[in-house]
N, C-alpha and C positions, 0 to 999 in steps of 0.2 A: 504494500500500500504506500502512497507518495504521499507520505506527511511530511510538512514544512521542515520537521527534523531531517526528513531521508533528503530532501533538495538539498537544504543546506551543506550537508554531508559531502552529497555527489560533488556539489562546486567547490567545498573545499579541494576536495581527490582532484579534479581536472583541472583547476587554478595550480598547482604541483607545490597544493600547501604540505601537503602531508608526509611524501616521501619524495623529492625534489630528485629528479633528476639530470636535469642539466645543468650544466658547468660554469657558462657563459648567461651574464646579464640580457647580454644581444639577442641571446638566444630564448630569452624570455621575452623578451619584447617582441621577437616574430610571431610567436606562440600567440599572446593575446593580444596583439594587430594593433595596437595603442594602451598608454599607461599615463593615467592624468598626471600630472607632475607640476602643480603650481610650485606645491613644496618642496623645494630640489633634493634638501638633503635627504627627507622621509620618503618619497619616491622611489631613492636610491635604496634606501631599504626595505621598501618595498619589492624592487626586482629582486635583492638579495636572500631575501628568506626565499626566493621558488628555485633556488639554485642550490648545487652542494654545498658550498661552504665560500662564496664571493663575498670578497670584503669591501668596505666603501670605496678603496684605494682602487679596485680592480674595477670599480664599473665608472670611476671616474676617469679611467683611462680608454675605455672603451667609446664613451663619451670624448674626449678631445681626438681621438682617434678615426669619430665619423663615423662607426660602426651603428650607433643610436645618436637620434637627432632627438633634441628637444626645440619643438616646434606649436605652432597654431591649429590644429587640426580637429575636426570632428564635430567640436563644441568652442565657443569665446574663450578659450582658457588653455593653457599649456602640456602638451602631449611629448611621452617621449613614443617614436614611434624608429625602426628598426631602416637603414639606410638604404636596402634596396625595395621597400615597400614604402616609402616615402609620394612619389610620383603618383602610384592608381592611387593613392590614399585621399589627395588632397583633390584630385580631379571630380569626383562625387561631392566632397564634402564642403569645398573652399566655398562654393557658390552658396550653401545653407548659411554658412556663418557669416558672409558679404551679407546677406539678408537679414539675418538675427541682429546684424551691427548698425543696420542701417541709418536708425536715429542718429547713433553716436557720428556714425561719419558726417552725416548732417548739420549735428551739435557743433563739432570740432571743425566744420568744415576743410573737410580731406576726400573734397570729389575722387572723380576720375582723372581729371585732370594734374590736380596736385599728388595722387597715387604715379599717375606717368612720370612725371619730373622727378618724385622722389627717388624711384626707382632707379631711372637712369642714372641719376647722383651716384645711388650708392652700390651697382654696379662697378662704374669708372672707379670708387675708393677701396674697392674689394678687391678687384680682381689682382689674379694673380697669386692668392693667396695667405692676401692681407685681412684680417682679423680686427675689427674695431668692439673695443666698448657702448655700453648705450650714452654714454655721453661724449664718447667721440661721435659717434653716428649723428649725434645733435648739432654738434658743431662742423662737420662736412655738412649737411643740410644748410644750417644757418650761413656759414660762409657760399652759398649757390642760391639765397636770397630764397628758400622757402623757409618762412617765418614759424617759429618753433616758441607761439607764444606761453608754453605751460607742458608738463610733463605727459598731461594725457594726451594731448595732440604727439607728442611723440611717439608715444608709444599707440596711439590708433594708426600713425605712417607705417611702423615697424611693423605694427601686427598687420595689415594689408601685404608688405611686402613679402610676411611670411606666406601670407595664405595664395596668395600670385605666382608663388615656388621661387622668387629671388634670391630671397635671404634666412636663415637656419641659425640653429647657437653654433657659433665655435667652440675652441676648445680655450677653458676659464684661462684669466690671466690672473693667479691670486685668487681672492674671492670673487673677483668680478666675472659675471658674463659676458661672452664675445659673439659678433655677428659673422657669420661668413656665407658665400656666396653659395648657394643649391648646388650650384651645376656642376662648384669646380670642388665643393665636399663631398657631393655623391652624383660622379660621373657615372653610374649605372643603374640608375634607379629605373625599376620596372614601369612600364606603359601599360595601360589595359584598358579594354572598350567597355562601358559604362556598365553593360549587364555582368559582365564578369569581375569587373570590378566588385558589384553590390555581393555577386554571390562567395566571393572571396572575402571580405568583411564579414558577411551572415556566418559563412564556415568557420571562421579563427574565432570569434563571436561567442556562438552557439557549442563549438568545442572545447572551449576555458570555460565559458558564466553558463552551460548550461545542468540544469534543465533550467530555461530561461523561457519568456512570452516575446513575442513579436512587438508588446509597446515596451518592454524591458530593451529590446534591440535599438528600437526607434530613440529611446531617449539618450542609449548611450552614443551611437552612432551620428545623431544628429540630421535623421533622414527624415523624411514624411514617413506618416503612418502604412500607407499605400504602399512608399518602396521598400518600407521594412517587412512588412506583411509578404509582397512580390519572393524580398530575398533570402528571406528563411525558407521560405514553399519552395524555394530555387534548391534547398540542400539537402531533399527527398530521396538522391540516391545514398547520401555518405549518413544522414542524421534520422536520429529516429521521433518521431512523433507520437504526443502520447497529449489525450486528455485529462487533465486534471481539474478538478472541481469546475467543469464548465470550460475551462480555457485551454488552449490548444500551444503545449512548451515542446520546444525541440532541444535534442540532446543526443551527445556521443554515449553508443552503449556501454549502459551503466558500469560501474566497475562494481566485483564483487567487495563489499563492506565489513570486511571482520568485523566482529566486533573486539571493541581497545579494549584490553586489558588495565591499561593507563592512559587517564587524558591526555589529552593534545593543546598546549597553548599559542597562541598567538599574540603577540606587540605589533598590533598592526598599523601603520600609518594613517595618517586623514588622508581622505578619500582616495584610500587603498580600494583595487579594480574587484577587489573580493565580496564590497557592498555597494561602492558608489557607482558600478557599473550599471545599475538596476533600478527602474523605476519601482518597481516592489521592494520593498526589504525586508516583508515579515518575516520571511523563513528563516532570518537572521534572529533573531525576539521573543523563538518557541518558547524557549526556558527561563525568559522574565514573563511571560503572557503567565505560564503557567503555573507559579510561581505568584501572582498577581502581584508584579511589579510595574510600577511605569519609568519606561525611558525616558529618564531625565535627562534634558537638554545642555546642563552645565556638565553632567559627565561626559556625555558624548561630542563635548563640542570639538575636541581634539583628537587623537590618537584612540584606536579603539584594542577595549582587551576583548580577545575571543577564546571560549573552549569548546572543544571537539565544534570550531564553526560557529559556535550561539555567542552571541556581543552579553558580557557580565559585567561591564564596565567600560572605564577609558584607560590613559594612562598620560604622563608627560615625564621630562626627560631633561633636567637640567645640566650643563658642563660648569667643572670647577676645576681650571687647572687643567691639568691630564684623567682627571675622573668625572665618569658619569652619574646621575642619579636618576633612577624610575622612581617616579610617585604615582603608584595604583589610584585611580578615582571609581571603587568599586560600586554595584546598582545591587551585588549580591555576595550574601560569604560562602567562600571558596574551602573544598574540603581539604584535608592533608595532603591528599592525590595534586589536587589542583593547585597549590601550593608550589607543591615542587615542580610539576610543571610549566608554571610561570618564570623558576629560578631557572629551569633550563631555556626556557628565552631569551630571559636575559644574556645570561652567559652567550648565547649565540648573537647577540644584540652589538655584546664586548666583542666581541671576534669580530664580528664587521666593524664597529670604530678603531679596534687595535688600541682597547684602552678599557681599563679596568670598570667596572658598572653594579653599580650596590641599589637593591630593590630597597626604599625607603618608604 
């Protein structure tokens, strides 16, 4: 039977929360076709738990490397997305988010026209494999006489140039972010004609987040209802179809589900792909529903704690020096089990920063 626990379950297993197999961050990122990433550094450890054992160090090299772009893509907001899937990515999607933005480009006024000019600017100051900051990027603009009166107007330039396929992050200088040119950080970024585009998104989609619904695709994807609908019904020879309570969720056949001996915890990041992918999130909830607890908003507003899959809390995570500290913001008390399985996240937590981490 598909109760909210069994969904949650499965999308932990195909997320490759549970027993990670792959090596490479990069390689996480082709897996689930995009990875929200406003928040650079939790992002990163986000791709890191679905791997053996990558440390912040390793995926921030893969990143200046061009291997993963962090980019504009899907939804208004920043995606790291896998180098040679970059191209069909944005060709579906660039157009939704020109439209989602439209006021703003109106507000800030950054037609078409001053997108053209920008462009071309910052083209000539890239190429060749030149790397600017956002505040160099301001000041090549300003010096070419388009007016750069305030931060959002910059950054609505940059974010058009991203979505246009010009300009991508480079590789950090320091703490800061760098811009660099599409074409010449990923000279082979794959092409793909509209329909097989969508059904190559539905499939990497529907094979990580599912058992998922066609408006859970739609919000994360950032498509119309119609071509979300279209491109999951596109994935009937590889995925399976199954109704649940009324609703019709597509998914890779199920994996068999031991049952754990030992819980499973999770330090998951804000809007880690494992909830914010989904416009549903109940199946995340069973064990506060049931439980009759309500999710509270000041827990969850940050970092979320999960066991075997079910959100029991938040967490945050302060630096002092070379040490870290987790402060648990729990919604429910954790058994013995559960206990120590939050100490082994941590400790995997410490392994990705390469610096010591005390649950507080």
């Amino acid at each position: 039977m598909w109760t909210a626990g069994r969904i949650a379950s499965q999308r932990l297993v195909n997320q490759h929360l549970v027993k990670p197999t792959l090596a490479r961050a990069s390689e996480v990122v082709a897996l689930l076709g995009a990875v929200q990433a406003q928040d650079y550094g939790a992002a990163k450890w986000g791709l890191a738990q679905r791997t053996r054992g990558a440390t912040d160090a390793d995926v921030e090299r893969e990143i200046a490397a061009g291997a993963i772009v962090r980019t504009h893509v899907l939804r208004p907001t920043w995606h790291f997305v896998a180098a040679a899937d970059i191209g069909w990515m944005l060709a579906p999607s660039a157009p939704r988010v020109h439209a989602a933005n439209a006021y703003w480009y109106r507000w800030l006024e950054v037609d078409d026209g001053v997108a053209r000019r920008s462009q071309t600017v910052l083209t000539k100051a890239l190429r060749d494999g030149k790397q600017l900051t956002r505040a160099e990027v301001g000041q090549v603009l300003t010096r070419a006489r388009i007016q750069i009166a305030s931060p959002q107007r910059l950054a609505c330039i940059v974010m058009r140039a991203e979505l246009d396929g010009v300009i991508c992050s480079g590789a950090r200088r320091g703490k800061q972010f760098t811009y660099a040119l599409l074409e010449e950080l990923v000279p082979r970024s794959r092409t793909l004609e509209r329909d097989e585009a969508l059904y190559e998104m539905a499939k990497r989609y529907f094979s990580t987040r599912g058992p998922a619904t066609a408006d859970d695709f739609a919000w994360w994807s950032g498509l119309t209802k119609a071509d979300a609908k279209r491109a999951a019904e596109s994935t009937g020879r590889e995925l399976e179809q199954r109704t649940i309570e009324g609703r019709p969720y597509w998914f890779p056949t199920p994996a068999r589900l031991a049952r754990r001996k030992t819980p499973i915890a999770h330090l998951l990041p804000n809007y880690d792909e494992y909830f914010i992918g989904f416009r549903d999130r109940s199946a995340f909830a069973e064990r506060l529903r049931a439980a009759g607890i309500e999710a509270r908003t000041d827990a969850l507003s940050g970092h979320i704690l999960a066991i075997n899959g079910q959100i029991v809390g938040g967490w945050g995570r302060t630096f002092r020096g070379n040490k870290a500290a987790i402060r648990l913001k729990l919604l429910q008390a954790l058994t013995a089990a559960e206990k120590r399985a939050v100490g082994a996240a941590a400790k995997r937590f410490a392994e990705f920063l390469g610096m010591p981490t005390q649950i507080q």
